[in-house]
C-alpha positions as CSV (number, residue, x, y, z in Angstrom):
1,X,-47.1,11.0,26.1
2,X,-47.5,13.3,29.0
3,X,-48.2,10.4,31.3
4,X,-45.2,8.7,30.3
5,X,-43.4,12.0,30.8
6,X,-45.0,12.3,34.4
7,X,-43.5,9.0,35.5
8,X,-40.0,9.7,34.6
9,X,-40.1,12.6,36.2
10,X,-41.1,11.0,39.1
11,X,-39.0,8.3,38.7
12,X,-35.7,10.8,38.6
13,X,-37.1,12.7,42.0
14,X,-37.2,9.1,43.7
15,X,-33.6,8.5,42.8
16,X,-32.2,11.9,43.5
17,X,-33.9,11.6,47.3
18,X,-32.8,8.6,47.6
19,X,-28.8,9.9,46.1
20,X,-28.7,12.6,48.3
21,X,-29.9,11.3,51.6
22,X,-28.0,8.4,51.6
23,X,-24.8,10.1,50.6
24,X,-25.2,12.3,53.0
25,X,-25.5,9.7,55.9
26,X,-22.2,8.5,54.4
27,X,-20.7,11.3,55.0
28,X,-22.2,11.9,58.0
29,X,-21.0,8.5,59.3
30,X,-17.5,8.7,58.5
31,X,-17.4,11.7,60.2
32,X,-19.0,10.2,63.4
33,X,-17.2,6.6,63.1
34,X,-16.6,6.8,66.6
35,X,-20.1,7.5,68.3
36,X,-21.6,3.8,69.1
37,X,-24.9,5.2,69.0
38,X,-24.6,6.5,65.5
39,X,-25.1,2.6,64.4
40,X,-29.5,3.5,65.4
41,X,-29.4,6.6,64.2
42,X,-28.2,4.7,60.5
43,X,-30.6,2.5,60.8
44,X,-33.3,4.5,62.0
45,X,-33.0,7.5,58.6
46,X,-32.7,4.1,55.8
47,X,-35.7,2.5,57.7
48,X,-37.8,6.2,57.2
49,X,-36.1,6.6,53.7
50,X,-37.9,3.7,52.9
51,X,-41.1,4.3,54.0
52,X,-40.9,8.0,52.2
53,X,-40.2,6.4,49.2
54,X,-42.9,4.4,49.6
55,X,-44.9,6.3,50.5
56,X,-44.4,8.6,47.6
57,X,-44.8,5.4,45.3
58,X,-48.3,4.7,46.7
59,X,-49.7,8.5,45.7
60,X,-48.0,8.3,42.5
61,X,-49.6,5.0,42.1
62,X,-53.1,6.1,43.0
63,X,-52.9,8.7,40.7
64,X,-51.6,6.5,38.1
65,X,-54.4,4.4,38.3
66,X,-57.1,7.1,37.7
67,X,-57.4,7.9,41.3
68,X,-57.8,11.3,43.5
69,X,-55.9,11.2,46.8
70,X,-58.1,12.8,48.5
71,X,-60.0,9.2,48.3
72,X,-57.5,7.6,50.0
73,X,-55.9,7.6,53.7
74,X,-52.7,6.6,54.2
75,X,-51.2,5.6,57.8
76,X,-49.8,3.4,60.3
77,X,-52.9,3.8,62.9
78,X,-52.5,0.5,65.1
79,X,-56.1,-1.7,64.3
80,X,-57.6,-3.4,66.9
81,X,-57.3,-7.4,66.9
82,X,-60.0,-8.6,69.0
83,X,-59.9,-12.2,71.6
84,X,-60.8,-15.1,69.2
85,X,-64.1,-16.3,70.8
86,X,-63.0,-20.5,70.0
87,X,-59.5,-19.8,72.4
88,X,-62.3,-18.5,74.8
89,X,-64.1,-21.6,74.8
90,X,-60.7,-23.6,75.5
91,X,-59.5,-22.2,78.8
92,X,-60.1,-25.0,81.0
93,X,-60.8,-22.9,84.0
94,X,-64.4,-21.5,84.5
95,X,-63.9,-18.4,86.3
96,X,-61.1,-17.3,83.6
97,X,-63.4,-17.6,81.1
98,X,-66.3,-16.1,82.8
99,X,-64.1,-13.3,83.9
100,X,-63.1,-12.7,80.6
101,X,-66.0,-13.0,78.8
102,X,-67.5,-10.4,81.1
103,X,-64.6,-7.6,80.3
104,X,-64.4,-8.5,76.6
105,X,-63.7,-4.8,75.3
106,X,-60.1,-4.8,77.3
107,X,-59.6,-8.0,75.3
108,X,-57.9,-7.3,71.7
109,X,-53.8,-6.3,70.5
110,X,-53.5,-3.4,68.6
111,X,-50.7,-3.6,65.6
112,X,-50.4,-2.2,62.4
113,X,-48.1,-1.9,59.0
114,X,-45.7,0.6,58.2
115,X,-47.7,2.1,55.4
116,X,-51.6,1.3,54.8
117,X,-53.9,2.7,52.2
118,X,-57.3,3.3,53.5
119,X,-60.4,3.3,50.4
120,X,-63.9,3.7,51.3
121,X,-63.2,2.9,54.8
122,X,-61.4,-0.4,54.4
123,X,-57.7,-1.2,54.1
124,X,-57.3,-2.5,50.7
125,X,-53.0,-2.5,50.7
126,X,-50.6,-2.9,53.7
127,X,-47.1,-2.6,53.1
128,X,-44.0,-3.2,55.3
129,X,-41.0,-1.2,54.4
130,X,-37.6,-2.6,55.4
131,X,-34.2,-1.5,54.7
132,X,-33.4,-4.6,54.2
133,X,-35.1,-8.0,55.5
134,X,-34.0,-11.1,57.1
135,X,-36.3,-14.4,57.6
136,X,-36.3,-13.9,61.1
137,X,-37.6,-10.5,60.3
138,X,-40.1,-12.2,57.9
139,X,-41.5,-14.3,60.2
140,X,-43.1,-11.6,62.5
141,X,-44.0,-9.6,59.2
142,X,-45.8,-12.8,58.0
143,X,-47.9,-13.1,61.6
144,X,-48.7,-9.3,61.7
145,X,-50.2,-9.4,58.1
146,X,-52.1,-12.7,58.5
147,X,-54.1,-11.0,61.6
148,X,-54.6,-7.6,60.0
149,X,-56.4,-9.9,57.7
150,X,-59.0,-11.7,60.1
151,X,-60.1,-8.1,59.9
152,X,-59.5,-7.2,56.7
153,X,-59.4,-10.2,54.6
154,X,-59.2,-8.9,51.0
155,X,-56.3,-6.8,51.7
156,X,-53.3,-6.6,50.2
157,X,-49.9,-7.5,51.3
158,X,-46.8,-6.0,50.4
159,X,-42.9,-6.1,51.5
160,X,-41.2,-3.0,50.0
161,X,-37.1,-3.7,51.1
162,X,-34.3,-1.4,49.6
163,X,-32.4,-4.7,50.1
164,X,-32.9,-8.3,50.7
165,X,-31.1,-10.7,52.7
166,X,-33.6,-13.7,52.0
167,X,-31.1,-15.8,50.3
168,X,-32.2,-17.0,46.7
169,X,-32.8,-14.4,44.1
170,X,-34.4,-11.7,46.0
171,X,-31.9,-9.2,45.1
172,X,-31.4,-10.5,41.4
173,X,-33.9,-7.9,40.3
174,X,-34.6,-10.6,37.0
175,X,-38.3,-10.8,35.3
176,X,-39.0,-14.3,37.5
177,X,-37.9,-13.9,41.1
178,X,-37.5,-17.9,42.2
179,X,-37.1,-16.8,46.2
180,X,-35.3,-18.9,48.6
181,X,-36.2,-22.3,50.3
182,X,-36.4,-20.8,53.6
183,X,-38.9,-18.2,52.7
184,X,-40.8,-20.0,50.7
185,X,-41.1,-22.3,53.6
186,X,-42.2,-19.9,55.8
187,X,-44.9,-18.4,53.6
188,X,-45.9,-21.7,53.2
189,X,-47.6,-21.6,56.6
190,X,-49.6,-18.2,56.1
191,X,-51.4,-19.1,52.8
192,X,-54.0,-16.4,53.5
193,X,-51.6,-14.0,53.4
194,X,-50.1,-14.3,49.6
195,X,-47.0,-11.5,50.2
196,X,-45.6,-9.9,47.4
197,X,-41.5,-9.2,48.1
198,X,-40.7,-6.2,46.2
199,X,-36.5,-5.1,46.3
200,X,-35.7,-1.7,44.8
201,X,-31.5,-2.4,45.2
202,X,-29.3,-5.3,43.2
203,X,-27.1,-7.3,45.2
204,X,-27.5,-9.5,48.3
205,X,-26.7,-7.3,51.3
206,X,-23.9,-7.5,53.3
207,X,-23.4,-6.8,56.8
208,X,-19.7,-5.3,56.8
209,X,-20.9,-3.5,53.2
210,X,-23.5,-0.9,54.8
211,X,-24.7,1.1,51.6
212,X,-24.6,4.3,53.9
213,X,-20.6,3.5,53.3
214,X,-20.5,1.5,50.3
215,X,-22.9,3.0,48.1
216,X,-25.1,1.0,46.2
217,X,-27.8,2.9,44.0
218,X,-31.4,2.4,43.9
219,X,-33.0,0.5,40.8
220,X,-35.1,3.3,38.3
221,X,-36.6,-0.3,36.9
222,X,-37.4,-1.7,40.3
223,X,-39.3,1.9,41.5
224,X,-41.3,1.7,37.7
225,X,-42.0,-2.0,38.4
226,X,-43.6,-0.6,42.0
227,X,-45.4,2.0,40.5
228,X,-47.1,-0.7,37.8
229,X,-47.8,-2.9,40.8
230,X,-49.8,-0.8,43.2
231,X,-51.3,0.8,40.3
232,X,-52.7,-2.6,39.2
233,X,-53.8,-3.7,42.5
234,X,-55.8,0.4,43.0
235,X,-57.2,-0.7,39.5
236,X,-59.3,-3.1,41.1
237,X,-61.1,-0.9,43.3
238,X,-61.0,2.2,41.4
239,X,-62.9,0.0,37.9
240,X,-65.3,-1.6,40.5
């Protein structure tokens, strides 16, 4: 079918950008083993490779789903989180709350995800795309997401990692993906937020096995199983 035909296609362009630009940075970085700032400048082209492939999985997905892209806006615009008006109530001290109160517009923090897909006006998927993710990491993802959703509360959430260092069986890739305690544990505490951990690369990573040195290829199942996600979730909204 020419559907199926589109998806591998797309499938096969994923993995070749993927291929090439991280062999290149291997190459790159043997070459430059000696320049101490080269380690942010690794970091900084796996992070972006990441969110382009993303990125690129989110207009497939659309489209997938039945979609026109020129319905939906994708970006990392930084949303305005306003003062919660009970923590207002709370300050002990009169003339901090009256002062406060009276410049109320200067009052809000302004934050956003790496990728978010705009429909009708509303986000309806945020995504956070890691090269790889630690819990540390996953703490601050976990806060970020559950106040993008005091605004937007029927959003989304999604963590798109090329590899995971969670612990548990995050970077299995099996059917039924157990986690690990101390994730688990974490998302325990933001049950408005329900994230869904996504892993395109097998095996846990490693710190002294960079795959900008070690190569480790990028899962055709695990960008498929992306695709079938977002489409599902665009489903919603686009049958609606």
């Amino acid at each position: 079918m020419k559907i199926e035909k589109n998806l591998e296609d797309f499938l096969k362009r994923i993995e070749f950008e993927y291929d090439t630009v991280v062999k290149v940075v291997d190459k790159d970085a043997k070459e430059n083993q000696s320049d101490r700032a080269y380690g942010g400048i690794i970091r900084s082209i796996k992070g972006k490779l990441q969110e382009h492939i993303t990125e690129e999985i989110i207009k497939f997905a659309w489209v997938f789903a039945g979609g026109n892209l020129s319905d939906i806006d994708i970006n990392s615009k930084k949303i305005k989180i306003p003062i919660r008006k009970e923590y207002i109530k709370q300050i002990e001290e009169k003339e901090v709350r009256e002062y406060i109160l009276q410049n109320i517009e200067k009052y809000y923090y302004k934050l956003s995800v790496d990728k978010q897909v705009f429909y009708k006006g509303k986000l309806i998927v945020g995504i956070e795309c890691k090269a790889y993710t630690e819990n540390a990491m996953l703490k601050r993802i976990l806060v970020d997401f559950s106040l993008l959703k005091t605004i937007y509360p029927n959003m989304s959430c999604f963590l798109f990692q090329l590899e995971s260092q969670l612990g548990g069986d995050y970077s299995e890739l099996n059917t039924i993906t157990y986690g690990s305690p101390a994730t688990h544990t974490l998302m325990s505490y933001f049950p408005d937020v329900k994230l869904h951990i996504h892993t395109f690369i097998k095996g846990e990573r490693k710190v002294d096995r960079p795959i900008h040195k070690y190569f480790k290829p990028i899962e055709r199942k695990q960008i498929k199983k992306a695709v079938f996600l977002l489409s599902s979730e665009f489903k919603k909204y686009l049958q609606s």
